[in-house]
FIDO-171326 format. One record per atom (N, C-alpha, C): residue number from 1; residue in one letter; x, y, z. Coordinates in steps of 0.02 Angstrom, whole numbers, plus 50000, padded with zeros to 5 digits. Last residue first. Example, Ala and Ser with C-alpha at 12.3 -4.5 7.8 and 13.67 -1.06 7.14 Angstrom:
2
REC    k  r   east  north     up
REC    2  S  50642  49888  50354
REC    2  S  50684  49947  50357
REC    2  S  50645  50002  50394
REC    1  A  50660  49716  50390
REC    1  A  50615  49775  50390
REC    1  A  50660  49835  50390
//
This chain:
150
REC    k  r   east  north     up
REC  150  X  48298  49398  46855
REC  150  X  48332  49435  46818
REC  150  X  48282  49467  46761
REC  149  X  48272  49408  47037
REC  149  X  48236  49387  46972
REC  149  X  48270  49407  46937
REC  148  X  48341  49277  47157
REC  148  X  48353  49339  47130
REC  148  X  48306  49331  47055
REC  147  X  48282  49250  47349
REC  147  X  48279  49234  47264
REC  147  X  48312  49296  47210
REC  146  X  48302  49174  47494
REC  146  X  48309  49243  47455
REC  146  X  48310  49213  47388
REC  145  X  48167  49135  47610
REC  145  X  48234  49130  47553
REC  145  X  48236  49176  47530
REC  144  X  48154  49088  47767
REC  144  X  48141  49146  47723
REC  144  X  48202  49116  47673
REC  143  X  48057  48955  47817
REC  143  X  48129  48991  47804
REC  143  X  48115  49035  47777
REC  142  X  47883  48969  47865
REC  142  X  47950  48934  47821
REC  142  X  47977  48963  47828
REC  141  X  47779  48926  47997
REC  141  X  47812  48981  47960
REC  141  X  47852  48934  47922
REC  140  X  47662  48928  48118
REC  140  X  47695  48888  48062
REC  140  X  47705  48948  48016
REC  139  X  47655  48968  48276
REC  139  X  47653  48995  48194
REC  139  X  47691  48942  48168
REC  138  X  47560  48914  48407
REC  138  X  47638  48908  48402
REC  138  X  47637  48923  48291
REC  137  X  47435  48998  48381
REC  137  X  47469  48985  48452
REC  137  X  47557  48980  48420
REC  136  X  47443  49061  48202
REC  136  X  47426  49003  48250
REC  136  X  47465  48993  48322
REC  135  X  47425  49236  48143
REC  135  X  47461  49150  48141
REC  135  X  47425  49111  48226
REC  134  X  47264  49278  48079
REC  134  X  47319  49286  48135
REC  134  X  47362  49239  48124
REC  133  X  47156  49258  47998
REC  133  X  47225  49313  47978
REC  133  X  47267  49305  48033
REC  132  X  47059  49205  48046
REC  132  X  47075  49275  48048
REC  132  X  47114  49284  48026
REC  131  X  47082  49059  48058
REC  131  X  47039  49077  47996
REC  131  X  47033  49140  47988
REC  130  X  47268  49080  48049
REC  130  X  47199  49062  48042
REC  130  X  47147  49074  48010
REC  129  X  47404  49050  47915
REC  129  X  47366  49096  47957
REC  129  X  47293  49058  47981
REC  128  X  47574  49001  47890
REC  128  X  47497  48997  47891
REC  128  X  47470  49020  47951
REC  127  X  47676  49098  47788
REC  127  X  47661  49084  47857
REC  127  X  47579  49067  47834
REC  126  X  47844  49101  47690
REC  126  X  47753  49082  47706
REC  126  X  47761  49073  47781
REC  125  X  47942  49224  47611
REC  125  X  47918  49180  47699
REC  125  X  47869  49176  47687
REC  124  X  48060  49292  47536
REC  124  X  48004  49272  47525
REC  124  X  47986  49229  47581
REC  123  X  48162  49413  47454
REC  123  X  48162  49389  47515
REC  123  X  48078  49360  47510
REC  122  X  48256  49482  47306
REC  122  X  48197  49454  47368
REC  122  X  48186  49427  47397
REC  121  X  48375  49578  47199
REC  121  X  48351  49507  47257
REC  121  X  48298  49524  47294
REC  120  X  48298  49577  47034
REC  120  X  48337  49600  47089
REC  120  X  48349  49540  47147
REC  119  X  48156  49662  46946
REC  119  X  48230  49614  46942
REC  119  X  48266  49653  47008
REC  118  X  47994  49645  47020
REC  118  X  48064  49681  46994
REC  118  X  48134  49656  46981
REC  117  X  47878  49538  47019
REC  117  X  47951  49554  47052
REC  117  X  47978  49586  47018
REC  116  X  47732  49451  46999
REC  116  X  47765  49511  46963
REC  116  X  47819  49523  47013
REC  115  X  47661  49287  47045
REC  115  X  47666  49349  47065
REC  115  X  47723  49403  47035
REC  114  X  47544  49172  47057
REC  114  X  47607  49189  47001
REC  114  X  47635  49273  47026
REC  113  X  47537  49024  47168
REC  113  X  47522  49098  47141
REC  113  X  47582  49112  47089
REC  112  X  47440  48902  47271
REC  112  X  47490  48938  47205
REC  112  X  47459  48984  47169
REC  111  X  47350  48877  47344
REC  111  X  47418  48821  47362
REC  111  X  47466  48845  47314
REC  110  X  47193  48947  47421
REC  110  X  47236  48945  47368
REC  110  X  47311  48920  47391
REC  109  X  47099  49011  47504
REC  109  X  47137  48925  47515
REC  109  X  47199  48934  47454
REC  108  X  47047  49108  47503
REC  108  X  47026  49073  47478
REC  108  X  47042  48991  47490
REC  107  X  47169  49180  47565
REC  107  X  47094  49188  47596
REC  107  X  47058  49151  47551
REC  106  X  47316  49207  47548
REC  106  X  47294  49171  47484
REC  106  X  47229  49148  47538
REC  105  X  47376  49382  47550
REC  105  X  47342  49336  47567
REC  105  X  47301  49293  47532
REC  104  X  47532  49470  47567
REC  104  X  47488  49451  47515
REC  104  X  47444  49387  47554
REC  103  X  47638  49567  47619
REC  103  X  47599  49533  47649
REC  103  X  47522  49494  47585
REC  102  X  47688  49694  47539
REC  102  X  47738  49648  47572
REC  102  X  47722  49608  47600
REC  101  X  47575  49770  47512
REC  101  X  47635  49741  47459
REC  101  X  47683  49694  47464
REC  100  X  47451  49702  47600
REC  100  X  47472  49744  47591
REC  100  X  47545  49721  47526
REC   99  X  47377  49676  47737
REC   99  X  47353  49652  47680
REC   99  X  47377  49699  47638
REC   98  X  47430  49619  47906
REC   98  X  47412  49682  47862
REC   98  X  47393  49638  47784
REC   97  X  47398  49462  48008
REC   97  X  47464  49505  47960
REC   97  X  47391  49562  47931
REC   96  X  47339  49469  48169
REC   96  X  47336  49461  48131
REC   96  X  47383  49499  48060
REC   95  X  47378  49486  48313
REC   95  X  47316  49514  48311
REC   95  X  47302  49529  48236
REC   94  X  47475  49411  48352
REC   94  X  47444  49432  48414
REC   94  X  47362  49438  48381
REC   93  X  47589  49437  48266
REC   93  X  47576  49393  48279
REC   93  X  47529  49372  48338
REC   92  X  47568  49579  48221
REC   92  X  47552  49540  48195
REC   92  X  47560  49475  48214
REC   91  X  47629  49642  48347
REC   91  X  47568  49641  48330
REC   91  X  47531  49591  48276
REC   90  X  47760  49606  48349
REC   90  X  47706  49569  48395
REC   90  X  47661  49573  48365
REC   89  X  47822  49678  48229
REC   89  X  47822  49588  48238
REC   89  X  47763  49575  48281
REC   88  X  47818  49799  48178
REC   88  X  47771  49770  48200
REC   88  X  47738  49725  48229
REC   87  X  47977  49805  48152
REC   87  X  47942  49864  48188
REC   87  X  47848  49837  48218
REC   86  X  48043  49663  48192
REC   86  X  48040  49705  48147
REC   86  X  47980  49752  48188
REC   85  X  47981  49489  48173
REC   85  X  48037  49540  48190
REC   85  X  48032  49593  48136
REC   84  X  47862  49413  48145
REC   84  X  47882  49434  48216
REC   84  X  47941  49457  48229
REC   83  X  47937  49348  48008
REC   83  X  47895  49337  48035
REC   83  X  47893  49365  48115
REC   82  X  48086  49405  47938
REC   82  X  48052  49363  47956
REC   82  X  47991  49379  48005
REC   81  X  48048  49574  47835
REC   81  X  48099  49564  47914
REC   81  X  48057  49463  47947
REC   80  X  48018  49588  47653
REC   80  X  48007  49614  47728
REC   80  X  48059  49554  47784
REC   79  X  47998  49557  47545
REC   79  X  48033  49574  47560
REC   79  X  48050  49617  47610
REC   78  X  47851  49461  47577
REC   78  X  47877  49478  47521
REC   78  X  47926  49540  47534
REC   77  X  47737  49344  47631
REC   77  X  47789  49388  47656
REC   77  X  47835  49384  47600
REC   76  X  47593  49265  47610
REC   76  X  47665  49264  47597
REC   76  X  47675  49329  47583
REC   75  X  47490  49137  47676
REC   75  X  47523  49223  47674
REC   75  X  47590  49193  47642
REC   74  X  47368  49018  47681
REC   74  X  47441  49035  47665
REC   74  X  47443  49129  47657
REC   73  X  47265  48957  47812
REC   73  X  47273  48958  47742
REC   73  X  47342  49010  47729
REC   72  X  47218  48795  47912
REC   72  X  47236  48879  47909
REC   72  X  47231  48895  47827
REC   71  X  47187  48682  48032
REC   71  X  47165  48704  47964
REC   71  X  47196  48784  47975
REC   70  X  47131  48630  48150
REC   70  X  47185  48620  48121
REC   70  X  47186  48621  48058
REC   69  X  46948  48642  48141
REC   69  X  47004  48627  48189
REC   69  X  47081  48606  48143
REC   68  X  46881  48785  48064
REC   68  X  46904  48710  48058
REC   68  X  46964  48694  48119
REC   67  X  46792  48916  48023
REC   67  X  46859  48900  48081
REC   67  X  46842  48806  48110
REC   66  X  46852  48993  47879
REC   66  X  46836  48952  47935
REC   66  X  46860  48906  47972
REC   65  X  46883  49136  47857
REC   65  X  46825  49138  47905
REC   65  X  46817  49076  47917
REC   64  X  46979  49081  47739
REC   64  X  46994  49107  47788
REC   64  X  46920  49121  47814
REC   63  X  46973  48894  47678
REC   63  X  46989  48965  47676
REC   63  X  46985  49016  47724
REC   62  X  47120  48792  47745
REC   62  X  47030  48803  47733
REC   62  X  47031  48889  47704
REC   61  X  47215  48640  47726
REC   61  X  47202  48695  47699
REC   61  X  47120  48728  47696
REC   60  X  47307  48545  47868
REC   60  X  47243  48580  47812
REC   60  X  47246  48639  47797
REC   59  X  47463  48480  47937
REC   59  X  47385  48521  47923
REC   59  X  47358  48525  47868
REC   58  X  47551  48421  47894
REC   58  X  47528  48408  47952
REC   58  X  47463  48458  47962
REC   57  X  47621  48511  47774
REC   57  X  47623  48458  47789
REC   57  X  47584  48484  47867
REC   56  X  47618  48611  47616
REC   56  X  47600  48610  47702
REC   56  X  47592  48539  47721
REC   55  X  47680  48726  47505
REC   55  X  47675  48668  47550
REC   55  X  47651  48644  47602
REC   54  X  47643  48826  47354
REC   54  X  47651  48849  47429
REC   54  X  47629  48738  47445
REC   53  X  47736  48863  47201
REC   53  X  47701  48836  47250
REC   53  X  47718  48837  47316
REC   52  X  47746  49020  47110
REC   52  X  47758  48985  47192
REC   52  X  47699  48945  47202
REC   51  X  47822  49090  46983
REC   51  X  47741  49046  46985
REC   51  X  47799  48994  47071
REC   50  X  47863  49245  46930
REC   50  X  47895  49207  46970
REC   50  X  47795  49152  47006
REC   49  X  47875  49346  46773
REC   49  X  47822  49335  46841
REC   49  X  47848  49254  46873
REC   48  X  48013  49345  46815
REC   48  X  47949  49383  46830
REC   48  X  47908  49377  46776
REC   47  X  48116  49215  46866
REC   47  X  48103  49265  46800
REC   47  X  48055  49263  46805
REC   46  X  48277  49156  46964
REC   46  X  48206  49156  46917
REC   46  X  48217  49213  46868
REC   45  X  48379  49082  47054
REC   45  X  48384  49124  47018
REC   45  X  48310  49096  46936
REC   44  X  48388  49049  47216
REC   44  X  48382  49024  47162
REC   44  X  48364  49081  47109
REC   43  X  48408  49056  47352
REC   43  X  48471  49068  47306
REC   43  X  48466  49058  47236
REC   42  X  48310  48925  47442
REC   42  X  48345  48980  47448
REC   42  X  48411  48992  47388
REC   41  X  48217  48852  47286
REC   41  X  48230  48864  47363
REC   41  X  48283  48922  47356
REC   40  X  48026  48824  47241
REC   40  X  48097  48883  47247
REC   40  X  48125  48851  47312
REC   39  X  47916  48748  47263
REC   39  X  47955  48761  47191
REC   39  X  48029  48788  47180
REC   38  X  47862  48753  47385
REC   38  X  47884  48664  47349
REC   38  X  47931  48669  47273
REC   37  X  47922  48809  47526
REC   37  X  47907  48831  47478
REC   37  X  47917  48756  47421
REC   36  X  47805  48753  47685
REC   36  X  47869  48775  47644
REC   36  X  47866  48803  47567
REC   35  X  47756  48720  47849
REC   35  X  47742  48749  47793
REC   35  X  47820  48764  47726
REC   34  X  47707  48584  47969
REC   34  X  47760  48629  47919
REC   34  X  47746  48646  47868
REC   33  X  47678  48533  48113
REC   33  X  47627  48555  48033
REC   33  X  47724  48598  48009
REC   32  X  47686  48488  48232
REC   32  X  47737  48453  48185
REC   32  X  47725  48478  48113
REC   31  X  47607  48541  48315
REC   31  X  47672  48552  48332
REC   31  X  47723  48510  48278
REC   30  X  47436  48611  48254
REC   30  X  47498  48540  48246
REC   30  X  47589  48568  48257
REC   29  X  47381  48736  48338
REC   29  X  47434  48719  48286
REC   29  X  47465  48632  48309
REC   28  X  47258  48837  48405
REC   28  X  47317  48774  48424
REC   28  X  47325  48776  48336
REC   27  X  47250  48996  48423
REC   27  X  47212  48931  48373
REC   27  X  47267  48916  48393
REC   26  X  47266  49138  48463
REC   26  X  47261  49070  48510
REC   26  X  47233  49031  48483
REC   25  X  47431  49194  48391
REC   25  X  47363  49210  48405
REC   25  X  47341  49135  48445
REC   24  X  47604  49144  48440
REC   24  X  47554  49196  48390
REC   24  X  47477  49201  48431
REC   23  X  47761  49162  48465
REC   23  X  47688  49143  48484
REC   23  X  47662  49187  48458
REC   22  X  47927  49093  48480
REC   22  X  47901  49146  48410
REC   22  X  47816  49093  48464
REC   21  X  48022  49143  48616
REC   21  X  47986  49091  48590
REC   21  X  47944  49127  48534
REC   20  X  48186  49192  48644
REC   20  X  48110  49215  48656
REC   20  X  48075  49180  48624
REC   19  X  48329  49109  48726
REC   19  X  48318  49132  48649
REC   19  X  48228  49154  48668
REC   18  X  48372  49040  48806
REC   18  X  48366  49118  48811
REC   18  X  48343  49169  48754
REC   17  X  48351  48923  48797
REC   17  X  48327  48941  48868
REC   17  X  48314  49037  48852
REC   16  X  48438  48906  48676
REC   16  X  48376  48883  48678
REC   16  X  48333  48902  48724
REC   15  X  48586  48917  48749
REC   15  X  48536  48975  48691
REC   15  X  48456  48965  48686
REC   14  X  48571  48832  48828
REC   14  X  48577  48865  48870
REC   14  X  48547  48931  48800
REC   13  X  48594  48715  48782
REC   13  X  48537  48710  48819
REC   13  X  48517  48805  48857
REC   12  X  48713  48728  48706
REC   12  X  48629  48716  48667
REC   12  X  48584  48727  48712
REC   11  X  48790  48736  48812
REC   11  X  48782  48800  48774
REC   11  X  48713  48799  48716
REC   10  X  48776  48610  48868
REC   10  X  48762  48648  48895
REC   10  X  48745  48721  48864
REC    9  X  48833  48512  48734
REC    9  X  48764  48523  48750
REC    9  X  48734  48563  48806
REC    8  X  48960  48563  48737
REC    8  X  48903  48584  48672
REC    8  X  48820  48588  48705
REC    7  X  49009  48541  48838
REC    7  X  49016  48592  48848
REC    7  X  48951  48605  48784
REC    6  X  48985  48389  48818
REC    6  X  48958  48412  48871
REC    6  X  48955  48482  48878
REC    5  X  49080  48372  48703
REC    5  X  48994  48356  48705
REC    5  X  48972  48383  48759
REC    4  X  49188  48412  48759
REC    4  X  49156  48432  48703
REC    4  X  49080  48429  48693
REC    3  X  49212  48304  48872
REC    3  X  49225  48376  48903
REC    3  X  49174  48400  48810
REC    2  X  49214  48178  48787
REC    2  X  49163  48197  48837
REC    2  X  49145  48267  48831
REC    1  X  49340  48199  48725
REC    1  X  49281  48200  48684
REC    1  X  49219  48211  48726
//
């Protein structure tokens, strides 16, 4: 039982070492803030117009130009590649998300939205952003789920 634990915890220590660290823009971040989804979870089966509440623990909610210490406000990523993967990943985590079909910004502060989906499956990720649009030194992000609308 030793030899097991010992081989586990070398191979944990050892993906973790090699795995690339998700870093964003240079606003500190609560290393414990978590963002999530409070209405949907992964696999769940809706109906368009689909109403998301957005979660956040260990931080604040401000709107976007301000710049509050530990405070951001919500994106959500709409059937696109998690957060920093994918043809643009760095940039947007460097130098702020696009504003676009697959990138929606709640710049007001806003904690819920009702948003139109095509029947089908979708893929959905909050990330909180600063008061630019950028994610935070270390990004607070959620799981991506997949939802299907009928």
């Amino acid at each position: 039982m030793k030899t097991i634990l010992s081989v586990l915890a070398i191979a944990t220590a050892t993906l973790l070492t090699t795995l690339p660290a998700l870093a964003g823009g240079e606003t500190p971040s609560n290393p414990d803030a978590r963002v999530y989804f409070v209405n949907l979870e992964d696999g769940a089966t809706v109906t368009s117009p689909v109403m998301i509440v957005f979660g956040l623990s260990g931080m604040g909610v401000a709107p976007a130009g301000t710049e509050q210490e530990m405070t951001g406000h919500h994106h959500l990523l709409i059937d696109r590649p998690p957060l920093g993967e994918g043809e643009d990943g760095a940039d947007e985590l460097s130098m702020g998300l696009p504003s676009d079909d697959h990138h929606k910004h709640f710049g007001g502060g806003q904690t819920e939205t009702t948003i139109e989906l095509p029947p089908g499956e979708h893929t959905l990720q909050l990330v909180l952003g600063d008061y630019g649009h950028v994610p935070h030194a270390t990004p607070i992000v959620s799981d991506v789920i997949t939802i299907t609308v009928e």
